[in-house]
KEKE-3310 file (N, C-alpha, C; in steps of 0.2 Angstrom, whole numbers, plus 5000, padded with zeros to 4 digits):
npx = (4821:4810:4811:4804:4798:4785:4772:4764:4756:4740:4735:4721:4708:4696:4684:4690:4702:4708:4707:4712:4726:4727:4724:4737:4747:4744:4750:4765:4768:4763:4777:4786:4785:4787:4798:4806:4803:4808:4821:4825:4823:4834:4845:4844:4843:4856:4865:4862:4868:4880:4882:4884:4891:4905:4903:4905:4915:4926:4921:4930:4943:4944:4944:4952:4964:4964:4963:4976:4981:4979:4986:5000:4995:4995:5008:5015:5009:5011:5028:5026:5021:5032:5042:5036:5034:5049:5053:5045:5055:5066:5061:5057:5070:5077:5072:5080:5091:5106:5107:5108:5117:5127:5126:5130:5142:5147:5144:5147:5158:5158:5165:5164:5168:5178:5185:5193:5196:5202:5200:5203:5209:5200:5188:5187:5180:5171:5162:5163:5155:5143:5141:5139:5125:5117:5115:5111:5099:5091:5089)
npy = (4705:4711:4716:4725:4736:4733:4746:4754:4764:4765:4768:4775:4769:4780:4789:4803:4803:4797:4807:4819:4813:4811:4825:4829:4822:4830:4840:4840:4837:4847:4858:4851:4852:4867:4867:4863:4870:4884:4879:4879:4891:4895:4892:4896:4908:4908:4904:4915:4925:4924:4921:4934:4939:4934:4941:4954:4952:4949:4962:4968:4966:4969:4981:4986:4981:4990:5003:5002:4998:5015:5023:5018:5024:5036:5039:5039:5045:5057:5056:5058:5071:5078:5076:5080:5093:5095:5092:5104:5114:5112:5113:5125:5132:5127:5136:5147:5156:5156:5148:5136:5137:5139:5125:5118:5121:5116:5102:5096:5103:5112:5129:5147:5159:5166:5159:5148:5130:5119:5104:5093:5079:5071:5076:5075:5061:5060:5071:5061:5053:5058:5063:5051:5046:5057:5054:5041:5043:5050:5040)
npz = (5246:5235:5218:5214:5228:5238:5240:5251:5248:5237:5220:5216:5208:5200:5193:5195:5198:5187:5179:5184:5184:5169:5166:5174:5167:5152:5158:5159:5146:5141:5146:5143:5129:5127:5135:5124:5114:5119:5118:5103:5100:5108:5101:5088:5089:5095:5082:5075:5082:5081:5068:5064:5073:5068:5056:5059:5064:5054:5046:5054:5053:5041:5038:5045:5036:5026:5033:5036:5023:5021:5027:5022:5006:5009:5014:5003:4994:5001:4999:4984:4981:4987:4978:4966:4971:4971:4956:4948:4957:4951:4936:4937:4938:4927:4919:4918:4912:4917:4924:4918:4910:4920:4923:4912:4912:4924:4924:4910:4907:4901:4893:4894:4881:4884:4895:4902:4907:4918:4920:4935:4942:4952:4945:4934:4932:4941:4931:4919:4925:4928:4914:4908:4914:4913:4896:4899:4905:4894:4884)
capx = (4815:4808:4813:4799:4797:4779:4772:4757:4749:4737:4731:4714:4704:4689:4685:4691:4709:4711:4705:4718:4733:4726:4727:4745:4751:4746:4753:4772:4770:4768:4782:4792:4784:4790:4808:4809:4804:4814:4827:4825:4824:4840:4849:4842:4847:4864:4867:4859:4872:4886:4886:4882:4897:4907:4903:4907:4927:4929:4923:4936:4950:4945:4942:4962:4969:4960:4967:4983:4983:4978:4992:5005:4995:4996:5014:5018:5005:5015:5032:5025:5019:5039:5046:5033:5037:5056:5054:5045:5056:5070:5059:5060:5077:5080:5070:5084:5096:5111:5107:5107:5124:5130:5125:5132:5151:5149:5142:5150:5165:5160:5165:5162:5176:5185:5186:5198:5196:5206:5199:5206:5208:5195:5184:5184:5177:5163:5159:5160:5148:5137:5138:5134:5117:5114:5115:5104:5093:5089:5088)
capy = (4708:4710:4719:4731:4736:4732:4752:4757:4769:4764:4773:4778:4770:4781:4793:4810:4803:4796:4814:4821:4809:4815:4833:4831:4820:4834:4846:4838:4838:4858:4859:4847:4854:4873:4868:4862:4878:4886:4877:4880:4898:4898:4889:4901:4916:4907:4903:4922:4931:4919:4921:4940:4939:4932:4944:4960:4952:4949:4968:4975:4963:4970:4990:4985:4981:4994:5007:5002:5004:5022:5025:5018:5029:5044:5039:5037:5053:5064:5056:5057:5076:5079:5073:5085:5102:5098:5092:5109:5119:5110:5114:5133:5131:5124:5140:5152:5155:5156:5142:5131:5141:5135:5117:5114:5121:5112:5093:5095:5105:5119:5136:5153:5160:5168:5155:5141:5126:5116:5098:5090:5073:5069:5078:5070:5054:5064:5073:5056:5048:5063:5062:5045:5044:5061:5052:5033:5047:5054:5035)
capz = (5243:5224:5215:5214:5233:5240:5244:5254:5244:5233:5215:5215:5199:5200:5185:5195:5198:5179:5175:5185:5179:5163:5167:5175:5160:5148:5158:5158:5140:5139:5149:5138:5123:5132:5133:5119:5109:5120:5116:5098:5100:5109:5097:5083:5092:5096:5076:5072:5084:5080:5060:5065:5076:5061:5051:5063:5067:5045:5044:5058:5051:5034:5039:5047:5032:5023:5037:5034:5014:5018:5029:5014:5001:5012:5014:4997:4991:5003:4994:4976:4980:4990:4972:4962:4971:4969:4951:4949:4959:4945:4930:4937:4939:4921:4914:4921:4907:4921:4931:4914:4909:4927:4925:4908:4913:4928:4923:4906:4908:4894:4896:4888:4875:4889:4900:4901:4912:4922:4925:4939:4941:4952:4942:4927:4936:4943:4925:4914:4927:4925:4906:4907:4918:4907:4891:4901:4904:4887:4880)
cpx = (4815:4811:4810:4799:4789:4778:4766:4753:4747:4737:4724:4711:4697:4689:4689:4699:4711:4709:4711:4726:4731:4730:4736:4750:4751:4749:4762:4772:4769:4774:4788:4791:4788:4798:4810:4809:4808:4820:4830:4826:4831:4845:4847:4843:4855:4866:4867:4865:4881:4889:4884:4891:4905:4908:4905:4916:4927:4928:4928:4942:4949:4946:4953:4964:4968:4964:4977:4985:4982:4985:4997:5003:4997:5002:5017:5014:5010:5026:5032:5027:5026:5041:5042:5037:5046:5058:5050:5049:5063:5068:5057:5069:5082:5078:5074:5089:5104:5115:5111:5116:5129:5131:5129:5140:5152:5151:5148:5156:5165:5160:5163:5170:5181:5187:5191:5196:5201:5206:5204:5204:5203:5189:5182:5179:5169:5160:5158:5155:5143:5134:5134:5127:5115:5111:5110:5098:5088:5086:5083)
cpy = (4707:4713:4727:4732:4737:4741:4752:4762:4764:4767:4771:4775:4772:4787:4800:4808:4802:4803:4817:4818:4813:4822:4834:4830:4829:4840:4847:4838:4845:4858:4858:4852:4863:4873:4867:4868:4881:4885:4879:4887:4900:4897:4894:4906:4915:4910:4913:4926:4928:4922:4929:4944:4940:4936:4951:4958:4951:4959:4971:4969:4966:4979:4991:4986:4989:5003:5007:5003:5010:5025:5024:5024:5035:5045:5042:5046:5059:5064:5058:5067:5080:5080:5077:5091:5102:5097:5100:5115:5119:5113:5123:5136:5133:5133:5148:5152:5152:5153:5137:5132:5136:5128:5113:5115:5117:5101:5094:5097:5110:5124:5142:5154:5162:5167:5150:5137:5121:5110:5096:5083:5069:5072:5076:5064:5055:5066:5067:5053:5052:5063:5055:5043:5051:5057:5042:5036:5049:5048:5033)
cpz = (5236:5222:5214:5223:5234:5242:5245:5251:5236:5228:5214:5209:5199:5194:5188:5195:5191:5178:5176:5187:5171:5160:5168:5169:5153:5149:5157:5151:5137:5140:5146:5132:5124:5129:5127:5115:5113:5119:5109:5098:5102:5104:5092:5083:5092:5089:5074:5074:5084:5072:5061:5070:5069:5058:5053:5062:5060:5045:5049:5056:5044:5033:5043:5043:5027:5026:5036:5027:5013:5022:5023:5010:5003:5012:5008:4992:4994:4999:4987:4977:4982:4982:4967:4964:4969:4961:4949:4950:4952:4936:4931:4934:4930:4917:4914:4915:4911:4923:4926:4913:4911:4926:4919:4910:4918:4929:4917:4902:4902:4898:4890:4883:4879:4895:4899:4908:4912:4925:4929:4939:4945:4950:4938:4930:4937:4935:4918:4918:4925:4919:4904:4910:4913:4899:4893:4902:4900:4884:4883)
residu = (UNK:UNK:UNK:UNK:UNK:UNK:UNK:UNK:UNK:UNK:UNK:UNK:UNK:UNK:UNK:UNK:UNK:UNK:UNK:UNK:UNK:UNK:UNK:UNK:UNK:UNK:UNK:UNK:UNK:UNK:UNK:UNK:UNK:UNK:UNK:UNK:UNK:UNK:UNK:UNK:UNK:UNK:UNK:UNK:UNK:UNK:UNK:UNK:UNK:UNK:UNK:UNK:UNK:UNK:UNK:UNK:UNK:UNK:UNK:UNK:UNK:UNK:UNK:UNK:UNK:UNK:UNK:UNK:UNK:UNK:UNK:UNK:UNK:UNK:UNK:UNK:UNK:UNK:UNK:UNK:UNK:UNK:UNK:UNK:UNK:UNK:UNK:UNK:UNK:UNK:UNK:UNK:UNK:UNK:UNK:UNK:UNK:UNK:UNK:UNK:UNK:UNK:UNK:UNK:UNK:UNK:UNK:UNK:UNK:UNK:UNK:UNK:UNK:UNK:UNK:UNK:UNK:UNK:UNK:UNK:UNK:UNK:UNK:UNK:UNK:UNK:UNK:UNK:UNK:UNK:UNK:UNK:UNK:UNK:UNK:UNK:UNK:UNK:UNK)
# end
């Protein structure tokens, strides 16, 4: 056989058939025309809820990190404010004549007139290291 296969239906060439091939053609090409803008529109929605997406996972990876630096300061705030009340409780301490008294005989081995001391030998060790982080301290 041919190529083309011989078929028994005629097409009609009278004006009401060209009218309606007419009609059908221009309706195949709504149809196309149709999907296409649809198509458009999806792709335009995709992109929209895409770089919208995007942009929602960058703020929860950045409200993360952000949640995590307030843990640390809050860390480090409840540290700082630890190491205030006890420098405080120390700057009471200092303002006690007794205490201060206490501290000097103790760190640096003075006494009153009628006292005498007794270094010991592992005391000394203690009372020079004393002296010396007293005296890194003052510099």
């Amino acid at each position: 056989m041919d190529k083309q296969e011989k078929s028994n239906v005629k097409v009609l060439d009278n004006d009401y058939a060209k009218k309606q091939y007419a009609q059908y053609a221009k309706q195949q090409r709504q149809v196309i025309f149709r999907r296409r803008r649809l198509l458009a529109i999806f792709v335009v929605a995709a992109i929209i809820f895409l770089s919208v997406g995007i942009s929602l996972f960058n703020d929860y990876l950045r409200l993360q990190k952000l949640e995590d630096y307030k843990e640390e300061t809050v860390a480090q705030q409840k540290e700082v404010s630890q190491q205030t009340d006890d420098l405080e409780k120390d700057v009471a301490l200092l303002k006690d004549e007794d205490y201060v008294a206490k501290m000097a005989r103790s760190r640096f081995l003075y006494s009153d007139d009628d006292e005498i001391v007794f270094p010991l030998p592992g005391d000394e060790g203690e009372a020079a290291d004393e002296n010396a982080e007293a005296t890194d301290a003052s510099d």
